[in-house]
N, C-alpha and C positions, 0 to 999 in steps of 0.2 A: 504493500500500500504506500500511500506516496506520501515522505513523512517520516514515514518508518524507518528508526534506523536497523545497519547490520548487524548481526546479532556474529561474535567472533567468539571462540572457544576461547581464545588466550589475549591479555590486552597486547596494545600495542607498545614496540620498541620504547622504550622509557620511563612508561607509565609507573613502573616500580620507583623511578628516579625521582617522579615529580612526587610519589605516593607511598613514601616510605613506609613499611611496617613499624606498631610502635615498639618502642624499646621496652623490656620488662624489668619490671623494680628493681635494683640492687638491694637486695634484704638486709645483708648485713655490713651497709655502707660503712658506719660506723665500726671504731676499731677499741673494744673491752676495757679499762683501766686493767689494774693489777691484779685487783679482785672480782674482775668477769663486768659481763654487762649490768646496768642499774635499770631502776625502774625508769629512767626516763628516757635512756636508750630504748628502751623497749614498747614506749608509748611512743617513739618517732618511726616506727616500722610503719612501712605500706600495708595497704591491704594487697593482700594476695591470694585471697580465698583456702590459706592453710591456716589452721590453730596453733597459735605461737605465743607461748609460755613460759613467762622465765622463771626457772629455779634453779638455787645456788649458783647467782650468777652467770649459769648457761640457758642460751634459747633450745628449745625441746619444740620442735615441730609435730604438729600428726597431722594426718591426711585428713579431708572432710571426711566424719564417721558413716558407718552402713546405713544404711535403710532400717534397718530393725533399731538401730539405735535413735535418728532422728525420728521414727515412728513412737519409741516408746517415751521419748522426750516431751514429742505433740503432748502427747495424752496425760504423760504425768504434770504438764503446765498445766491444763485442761483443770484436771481433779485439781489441782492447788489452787487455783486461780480462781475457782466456782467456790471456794471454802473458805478462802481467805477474809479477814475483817477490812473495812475500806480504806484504813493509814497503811495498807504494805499495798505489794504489787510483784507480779511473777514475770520475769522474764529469761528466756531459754536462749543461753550463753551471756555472757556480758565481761568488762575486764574488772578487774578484785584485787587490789594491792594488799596485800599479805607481807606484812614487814617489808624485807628485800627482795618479795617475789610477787610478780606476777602472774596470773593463776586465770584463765576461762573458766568457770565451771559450766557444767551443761546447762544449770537449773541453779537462779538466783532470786530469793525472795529478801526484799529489803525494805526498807519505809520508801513510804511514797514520795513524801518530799524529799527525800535525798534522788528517788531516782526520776523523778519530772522534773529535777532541777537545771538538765542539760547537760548534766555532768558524763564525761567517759569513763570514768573510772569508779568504782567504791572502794567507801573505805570498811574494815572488819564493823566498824558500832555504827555501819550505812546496813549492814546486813543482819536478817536472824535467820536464816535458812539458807544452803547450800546445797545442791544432787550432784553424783556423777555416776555415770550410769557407764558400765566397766564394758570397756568397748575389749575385741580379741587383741591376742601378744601380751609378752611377757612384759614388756614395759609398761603398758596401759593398765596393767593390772599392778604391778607396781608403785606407780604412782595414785591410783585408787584405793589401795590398801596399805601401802607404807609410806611413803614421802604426804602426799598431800593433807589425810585428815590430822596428823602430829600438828601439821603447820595452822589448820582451820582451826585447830583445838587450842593453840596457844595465843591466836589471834583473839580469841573469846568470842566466836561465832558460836551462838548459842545450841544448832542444832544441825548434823548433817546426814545428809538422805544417803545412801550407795543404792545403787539397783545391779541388782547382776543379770544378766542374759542368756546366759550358760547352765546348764547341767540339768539334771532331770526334773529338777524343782521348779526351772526357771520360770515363767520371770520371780525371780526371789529380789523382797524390799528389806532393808537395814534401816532401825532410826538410830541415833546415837544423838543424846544429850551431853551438855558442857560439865563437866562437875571439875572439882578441885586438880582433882588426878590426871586429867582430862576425859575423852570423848566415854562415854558407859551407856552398852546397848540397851535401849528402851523396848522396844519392840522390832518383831521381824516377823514375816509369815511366807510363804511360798502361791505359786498362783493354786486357786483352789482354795486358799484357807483367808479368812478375815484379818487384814490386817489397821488395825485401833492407835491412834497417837492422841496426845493433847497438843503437843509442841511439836510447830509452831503457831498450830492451831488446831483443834479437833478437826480430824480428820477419818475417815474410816473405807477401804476398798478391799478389793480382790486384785493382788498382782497380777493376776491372769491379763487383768485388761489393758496391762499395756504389752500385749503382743498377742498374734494375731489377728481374725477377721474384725474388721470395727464393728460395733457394735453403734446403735443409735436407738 
């Protein structure tokens, strides 16, 4: 038709020239002090659609999580968010300054005005609930059960969730309350059985529901 332009499999000569590809972030532009990266080096990172967390000093990358994880995430925002009292507010992931480290968690419940305040970052008494839902590998299981709740517990984050996704029980919930000593299991139940908290605010489900078919 007349008008119409030619339709070419490949541009033409130069077009790359005039049309450069753009350049992708340099992640760790920045070059560590003596004692590794700080938190403010780590709050000047790009985005890059990888989870980037610093502990002791070092950035720890992971890949965007599975499907079953971002699934059972949905849903445990879901339940927390429908239960919650109207001074907090749930949101799935956020960044969490944690003494020297910075920390994603999957699942952060904090006061409201601290987090409608515009701010990017929380601080530990911006927060009273934390999740992290134990994605596969030895590391992420790792810092789910040894490195990260020590650090939550010494922050005086009053209360943290684990979920696990794995093994015949699954989906199996963990609560753990703050005490003196630190983190001390409250309740826990496997999918199939009732699982009851008060903290960080009465709450009560069935793990089952955060994996497989949804339900409505």
């Amino acid at each position: 038709m007349e008008g119409d332009e030619v339709m070419r499999p490949l541009p033409d000569d130069g077009w790359l020239v005039a049309h450069p590809p753009p350049r992708r972030a340099r992640l760790f532009a920045m070059a560590p002090d003596a004692d590794g990266y700080t938190v403010e080096d780590w709050l000047k990172l790009p985005e890059t659609g990888e989870r980037i967390e610093l502990i002791d000093g070092s950035f720890v990358v992971s890949p965007v999580p599975g499907y079953d994880h971002a699934i059972a995430a949905k849903r445990l925002v879901r339940l927390l968010d429908d239960a919650r009292p109207h001074d907090l507010e749930v949101v799935e992931t956020g960044n969490l300054q944690v003494g020297d480290d910075g920390f994603i968690p999957d699942i952060v419940v904090g006061h409201a005005e601290s987090m409608l305040s515009g701010a990017t970052r929380l601080a530990p008494g911006d927060v009273v609930c934390v999740a992290e839902i134990v994605s596969p590998g030895k590391g992420n299981h790792l810092r789910d059960y040894d490195v990260k709740p020590p650090k939550y517990a010494a922050a005086g984050i009053p209360v943290f969730i684990r979920v696990e996704l794995l093994g015949e029980s699954a989906p199996r919930v963990e609560v753990f309350t703050l005490s003196a000593e630190g983190y001390v299991l409250e309740a826990e139940a496997k999918a199939g059985d009732t699982l009851t908290v008060g903290r960080p605010f009465p709450l009560s489900f069935d793990p089952a529901v955060l994996a497989g078919p949804g339900r409505r």
